[in-house]
C-alpha positions as CSV (number, residue, x, y, z in Angstrom):
1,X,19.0,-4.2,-23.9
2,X,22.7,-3.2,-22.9
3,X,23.8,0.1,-22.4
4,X,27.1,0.7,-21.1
5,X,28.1,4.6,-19.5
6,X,29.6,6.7,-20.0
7,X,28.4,6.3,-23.2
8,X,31.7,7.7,-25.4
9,X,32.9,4.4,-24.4
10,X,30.3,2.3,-25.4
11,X,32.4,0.6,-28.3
12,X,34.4,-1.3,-26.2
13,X,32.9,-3.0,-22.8
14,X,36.0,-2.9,-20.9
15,X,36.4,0.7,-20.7
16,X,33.1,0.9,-19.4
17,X,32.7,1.8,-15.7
18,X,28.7,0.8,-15.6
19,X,26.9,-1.7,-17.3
20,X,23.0,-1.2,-17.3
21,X,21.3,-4.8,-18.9
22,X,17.4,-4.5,-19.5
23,X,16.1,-7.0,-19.9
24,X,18.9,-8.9,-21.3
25,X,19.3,-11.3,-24.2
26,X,21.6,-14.2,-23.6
27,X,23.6,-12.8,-26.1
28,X,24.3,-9.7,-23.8
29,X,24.4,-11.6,-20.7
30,X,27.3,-13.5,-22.7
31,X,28.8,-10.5,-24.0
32,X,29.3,-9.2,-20.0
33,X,30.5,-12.0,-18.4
34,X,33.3,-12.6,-21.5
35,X,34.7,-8.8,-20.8
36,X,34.7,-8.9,-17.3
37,X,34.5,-12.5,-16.0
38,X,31.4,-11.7,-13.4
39,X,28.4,-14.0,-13.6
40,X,25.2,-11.9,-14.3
41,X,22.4,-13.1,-11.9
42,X,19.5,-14.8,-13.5
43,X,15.7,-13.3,-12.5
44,X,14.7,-16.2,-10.5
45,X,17.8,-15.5,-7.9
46,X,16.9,-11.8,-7.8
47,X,13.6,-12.8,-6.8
48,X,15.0,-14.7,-3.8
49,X,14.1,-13.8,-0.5
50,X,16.7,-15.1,1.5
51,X,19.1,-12.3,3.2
52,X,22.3,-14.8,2.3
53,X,20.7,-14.3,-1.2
54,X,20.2,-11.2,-1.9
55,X,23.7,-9.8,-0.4
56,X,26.7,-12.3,-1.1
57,X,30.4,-11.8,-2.5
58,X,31.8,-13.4,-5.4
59,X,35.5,-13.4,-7.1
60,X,36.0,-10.0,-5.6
61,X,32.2,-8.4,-6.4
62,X,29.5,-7.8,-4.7
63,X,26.1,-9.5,-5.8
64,X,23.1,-7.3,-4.2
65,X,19.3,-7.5,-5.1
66,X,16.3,-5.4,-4.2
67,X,12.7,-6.0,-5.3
68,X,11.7,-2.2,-6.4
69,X,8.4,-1.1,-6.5
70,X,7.5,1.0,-9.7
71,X,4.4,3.1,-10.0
72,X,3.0,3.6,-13.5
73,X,0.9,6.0,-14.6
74,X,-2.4,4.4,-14.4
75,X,-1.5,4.3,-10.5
76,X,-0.7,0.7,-10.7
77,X,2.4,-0.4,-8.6
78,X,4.3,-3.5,-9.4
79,X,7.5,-5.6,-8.0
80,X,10.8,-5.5,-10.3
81,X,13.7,-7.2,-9.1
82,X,16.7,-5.5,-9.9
83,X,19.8,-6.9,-9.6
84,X,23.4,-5.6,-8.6
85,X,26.9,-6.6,-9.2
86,X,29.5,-4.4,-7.7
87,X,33.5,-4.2,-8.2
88,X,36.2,-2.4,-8.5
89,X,36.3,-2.1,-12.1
90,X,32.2,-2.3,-13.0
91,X,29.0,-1.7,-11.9
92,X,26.4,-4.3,-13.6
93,X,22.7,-3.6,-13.0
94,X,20.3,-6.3,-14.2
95,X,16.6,-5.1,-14.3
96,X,13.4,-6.5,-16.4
97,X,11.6,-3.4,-16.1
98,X,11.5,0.2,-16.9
99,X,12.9,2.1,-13.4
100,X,12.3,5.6,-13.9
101,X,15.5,6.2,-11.3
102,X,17.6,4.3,-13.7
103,X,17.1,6.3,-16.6
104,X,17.6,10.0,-14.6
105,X,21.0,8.8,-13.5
106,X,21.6,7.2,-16.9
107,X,21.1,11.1,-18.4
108,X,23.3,12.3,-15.9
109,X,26.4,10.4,-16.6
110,X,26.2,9.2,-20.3
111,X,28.2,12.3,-21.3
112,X,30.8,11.9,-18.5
113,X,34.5,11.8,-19.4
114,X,35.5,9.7,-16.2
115,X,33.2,7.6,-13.8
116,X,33.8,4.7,-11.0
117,X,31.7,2.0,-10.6
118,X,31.3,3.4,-6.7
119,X,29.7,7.0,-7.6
120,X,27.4,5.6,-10.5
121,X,26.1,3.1,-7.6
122,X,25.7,5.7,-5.1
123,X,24.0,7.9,-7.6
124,X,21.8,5.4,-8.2
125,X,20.7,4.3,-4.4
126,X,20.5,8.1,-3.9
127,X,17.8,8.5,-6.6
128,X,16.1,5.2,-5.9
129,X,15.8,6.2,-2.4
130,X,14.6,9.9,-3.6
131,X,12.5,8.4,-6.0
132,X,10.4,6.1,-3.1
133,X,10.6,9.0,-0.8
134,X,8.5,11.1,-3.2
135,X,6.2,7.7,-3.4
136,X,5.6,7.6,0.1
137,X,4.8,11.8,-0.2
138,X,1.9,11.0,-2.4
139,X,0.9,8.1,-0.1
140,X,0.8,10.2,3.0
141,X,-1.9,12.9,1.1
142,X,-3.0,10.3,-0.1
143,X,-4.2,8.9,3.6
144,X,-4.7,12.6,4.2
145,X,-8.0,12.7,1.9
146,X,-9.1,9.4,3.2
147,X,-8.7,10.9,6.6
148,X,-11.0,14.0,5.9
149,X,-13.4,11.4,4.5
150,X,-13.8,9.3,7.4
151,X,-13.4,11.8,10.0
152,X,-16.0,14.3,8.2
153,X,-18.6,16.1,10.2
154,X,-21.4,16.5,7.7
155,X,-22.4,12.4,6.6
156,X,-24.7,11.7,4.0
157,X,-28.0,11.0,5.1
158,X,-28.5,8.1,2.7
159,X,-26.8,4.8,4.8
160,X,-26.7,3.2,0.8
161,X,-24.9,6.0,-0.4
162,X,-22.7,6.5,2.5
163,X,-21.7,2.5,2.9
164,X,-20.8,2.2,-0.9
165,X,-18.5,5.3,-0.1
166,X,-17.1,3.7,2.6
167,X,-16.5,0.0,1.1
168,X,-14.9,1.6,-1.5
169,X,-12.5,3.8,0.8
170,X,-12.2,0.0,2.5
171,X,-10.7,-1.6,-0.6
172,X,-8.9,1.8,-1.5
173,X,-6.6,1.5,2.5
174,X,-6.4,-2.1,2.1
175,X,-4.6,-1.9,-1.3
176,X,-2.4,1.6,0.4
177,X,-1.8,-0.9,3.6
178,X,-0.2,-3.6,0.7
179,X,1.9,-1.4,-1.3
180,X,3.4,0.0,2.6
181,X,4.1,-3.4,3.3
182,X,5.9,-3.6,0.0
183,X,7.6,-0.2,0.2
184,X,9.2,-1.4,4.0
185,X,10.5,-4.4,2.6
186,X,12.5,-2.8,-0.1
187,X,13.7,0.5,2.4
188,X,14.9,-2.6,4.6
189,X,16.6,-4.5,1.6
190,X,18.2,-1.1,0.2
191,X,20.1,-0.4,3.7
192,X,21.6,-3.2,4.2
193,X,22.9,-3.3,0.6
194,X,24.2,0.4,1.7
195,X,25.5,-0.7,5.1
196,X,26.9,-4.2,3.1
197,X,28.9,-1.9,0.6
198,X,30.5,0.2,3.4
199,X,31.6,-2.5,5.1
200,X,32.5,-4.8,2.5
201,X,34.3,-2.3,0.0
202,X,36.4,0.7,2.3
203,X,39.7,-0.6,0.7
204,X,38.7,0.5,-3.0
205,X,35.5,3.5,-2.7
206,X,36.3,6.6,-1.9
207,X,35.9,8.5,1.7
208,X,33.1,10.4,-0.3
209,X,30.9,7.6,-1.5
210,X,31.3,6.1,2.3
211,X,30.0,8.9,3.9
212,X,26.9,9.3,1.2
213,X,26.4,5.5,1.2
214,X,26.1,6.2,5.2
215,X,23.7,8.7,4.9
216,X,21.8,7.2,2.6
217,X,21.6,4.2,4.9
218,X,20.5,7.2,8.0
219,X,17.5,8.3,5.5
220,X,16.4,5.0,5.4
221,X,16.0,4.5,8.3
222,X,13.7,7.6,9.1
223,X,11.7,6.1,5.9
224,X,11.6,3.5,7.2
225,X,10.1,4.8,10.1
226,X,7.8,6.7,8.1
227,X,6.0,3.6,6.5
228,X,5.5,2.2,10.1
229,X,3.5,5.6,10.9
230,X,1.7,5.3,7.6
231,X,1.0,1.3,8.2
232,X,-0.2,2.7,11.6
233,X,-2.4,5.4,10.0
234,X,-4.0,2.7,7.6
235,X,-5.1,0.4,10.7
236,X,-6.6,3.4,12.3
237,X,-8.5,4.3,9.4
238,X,-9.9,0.5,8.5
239,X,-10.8,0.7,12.1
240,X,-12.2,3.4,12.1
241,X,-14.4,2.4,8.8
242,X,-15.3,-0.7,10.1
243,X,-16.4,0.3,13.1
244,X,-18.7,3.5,11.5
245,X,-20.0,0.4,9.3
246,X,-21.2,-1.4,12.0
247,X,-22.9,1.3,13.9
248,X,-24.9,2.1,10.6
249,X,-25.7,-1.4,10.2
250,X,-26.2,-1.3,14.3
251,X,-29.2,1.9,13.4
252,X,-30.6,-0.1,10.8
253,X,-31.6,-3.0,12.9
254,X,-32.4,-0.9,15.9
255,X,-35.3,0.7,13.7
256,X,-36.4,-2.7,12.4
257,X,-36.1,-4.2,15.8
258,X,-38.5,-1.0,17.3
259,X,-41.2,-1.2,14.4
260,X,-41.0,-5.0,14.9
261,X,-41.9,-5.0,18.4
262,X,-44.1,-1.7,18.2
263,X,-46.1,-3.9,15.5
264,X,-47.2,-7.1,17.7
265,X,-49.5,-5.2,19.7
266,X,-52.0,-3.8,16.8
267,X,-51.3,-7.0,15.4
268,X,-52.3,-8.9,18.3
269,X,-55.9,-6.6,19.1
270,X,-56.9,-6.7,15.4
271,X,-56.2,-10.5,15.7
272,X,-58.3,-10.5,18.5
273,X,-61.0,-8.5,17.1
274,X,-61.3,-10.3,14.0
275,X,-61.9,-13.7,15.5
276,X,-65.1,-15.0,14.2
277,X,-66.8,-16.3,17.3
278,X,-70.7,-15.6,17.3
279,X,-70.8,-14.5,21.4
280,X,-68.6,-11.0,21.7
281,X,-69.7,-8.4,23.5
282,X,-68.2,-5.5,21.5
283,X,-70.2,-6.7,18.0
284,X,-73.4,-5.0,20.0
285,X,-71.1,-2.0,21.0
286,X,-72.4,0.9,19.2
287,X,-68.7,2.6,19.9
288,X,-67.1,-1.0,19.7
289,X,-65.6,-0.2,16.2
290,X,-63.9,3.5,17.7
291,X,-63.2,1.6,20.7
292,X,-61.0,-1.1,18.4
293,X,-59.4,1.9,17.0
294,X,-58.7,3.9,19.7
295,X,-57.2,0.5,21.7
296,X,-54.4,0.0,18.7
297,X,-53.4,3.5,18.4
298,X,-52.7,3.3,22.4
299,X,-51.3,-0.3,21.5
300,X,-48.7,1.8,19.7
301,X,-48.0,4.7,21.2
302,X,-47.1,3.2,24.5
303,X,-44.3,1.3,23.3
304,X,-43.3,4.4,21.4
305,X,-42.8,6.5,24.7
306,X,-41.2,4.0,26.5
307,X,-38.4,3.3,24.0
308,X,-38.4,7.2,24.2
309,X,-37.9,7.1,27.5
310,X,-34.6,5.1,27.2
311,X,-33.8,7.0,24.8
312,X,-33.4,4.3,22.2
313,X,-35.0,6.3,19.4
C-alpha cells in the first residue's frame, strides 16, 4: 500500500513531502523511485545487521533501518524491519507490518497544508520512541508482579503446586529477558539513526528538528539504560527462582534421605528376627515378641533424635 501525506496532495507524488509504502507492490516501489529517483530498500537489506548497512548515504539521501518490535494484542511481540530513506525533498518509509506509531503520526499530518520531510521524520522517531517507552512501562509492572511472586512471604505448602507456579514464572522472565534484549537492540539502532541525521543533514533541517532529534537521541539513552536495569532485574529473578527450586528439591531429598536411613535399622532387627534358624534364644522368651517390638521402636527413634539434634529436621 502507498500513502503519500499530506494527503491533499496525494494525486501527484512529487508534491508529496512523505511517502509511507506498506507493504509495497512492485508497482509502487516503481511508482517512487520514477518520481523521485531514490532506490527503495528491499526487506532482505532492512533486515541486515551490519552498522555500514543499516545507516549509509546515497545520491544525496539518507538510507536508515531499524528492526521495531510491535506488540499485538494477544501479547505477542514480533520483529518488523522498517526502513528509511531520508532527503531534502521526501521522506520514504518502507515497512511490512502494521506500526501503530506510524499510523498516529499519519492522522496527525494527513490534513496538513505544508510539511518537510525533516518534521514528519522527527515526529515519527518521537512517537516510535514514545511508543517503546510505554512498552518498557508495562514491562517494568510487569517484573513488578513477578517480583511480589517470588519474593512472597506466605508459600504454598504444596512443593507440586508451588514448582509448577514457579516453572511457569521461569518460562514467563525468560521470554521478558528476550523481548529486553530485542528492545536494547532497536533503542541502540534508533540513536544512531538520530545522532546520523544530525550530523549528516545540518545544511538542509531546521535548528528545531536538530535540537528534537538531539533530545530524542538524550532519551534514548536513559532507555537505554532502563532495559540494562530491567535485563538486570530479570537475572535476579531467574536466580532467584532457580535457586528457591533447588532448595525445594534440596527438602525433598533430605526427607527421603532421613526416612531412608531411619528405615535400615527396623529393617535390619526384623531381618534378624525372622531368620529361620531352629537354635534362638528369644523363640522361648515369653516377652521375646514385646522385646522385638520394643528394640525397633528404639531402632527408630534414636536416629530420629539425633538428626534432631543437628537440627536437620
Amino acid at each position: 500500500m502507498l500513502n503519500a501525506y499530506p494527503s491533499n496532495r496525494r494525486p501527484s507524488l512529487g508534491g508529496s513531502s512523505w511517502i509511507d509504502l506498506a507493504d509495497p507492490t512492485d508497482a509502487e516501489q516503481s511508482a517512487f523511485e520514477q518520481a523521485f529517483g531514490l532506490r527503495v530498500p528491499t526487506r532482505e537489506e532492512l533486515s541486515e545487521i551490519e552498522t555500514t548497512s543499516r545507516l549509509r548515504s546515497e545520491r544525496d539521501a539518507l538510507y536508515m533501518s531499524v528492526p521495531l518490535i510491535i506488540a499485538s494484542q494477544e501479547g505477542a511481540w514480533t520483529i518488523a524491519p522498517t526502513g528509511f530513506v531520508l532527503s531534502k525533498n521526501i521522506l520514504l518509509t518502507v515497512r511490512f507490518t502494521r506500526v501503530a506509531a506510524f499510523d498516529k503520526v499519519a492522522a496527525e499530518l494527513s490534513a496538513a497544508e505544508k510539511l518537510e520531510p525533516a518534521e514528519a521524520f522527527t515526529q515519527i522517531m518521537e512517537e516510535i520512541v514514545d511508543h517503546m517507552a510505554d512498552q518498557l512501562e508495562a514491562t517494568a509492572n510487569d517484573l513488578d508482579s513477578a517480583s511480589q511472586i517470588v519474593f512472597r512471604e506466605n508459600v504454598s505448602s504444596r512443593p507440586s503446586r508451588e514448582s509448577g507456579l514457579l516453572r511457569r514464572l521461569m518460562m514467563r522472565t525468560g521470554r521478558t529477558s528476550e523481548r529486553m534484549s530485542h528492545l536494547h537492540y532497536t533503542l541502540v539502532c534508533l540513536e544512531r539513526m538520530a545522532k546520523f541525521t544530525t550530523d549528516r543533514c545540518r545544511e538542509w533541517i531546521g535548528p528545531e528538528q536538530i535540537s528534537r532529534l538531539q533530545t530524542i537521541a538524550s532519551d534514548i539513552a536513559s532507555l537505554v539504560q532502563f532495559v540494562e536495569d530491567l535485563i538486570s532485574r530479570v537475572q535476579l529473578l531467574q536466580d532467584a527462582v532457580t535457586g528457591i527450586i533447588s532448595i525445594d528439591q534440596n527438602d525433598i531429598v533430605k526427607v527421603l534421605t532421613i526416612a531412608s536411613v531411619v528405615g535400615i535399622p527396623p529393617i535390619l532387627v526384623v531381618g534378624i528376627y525372622g531368620m529361620n534358624f531352629k537354635y534362638m534364644p528369644e523363640l522361648d522368651w515369653p516377652w521375646g515378641y514385646p522385646f522385638a517390638l520394643v528394640l525397633v521402636a528404639v531402632s527408630i527413634a534414636l536416629p530420629l533424635i539425633w538428626f534432631k539434634l543437628k537440627d536437620w529436621m
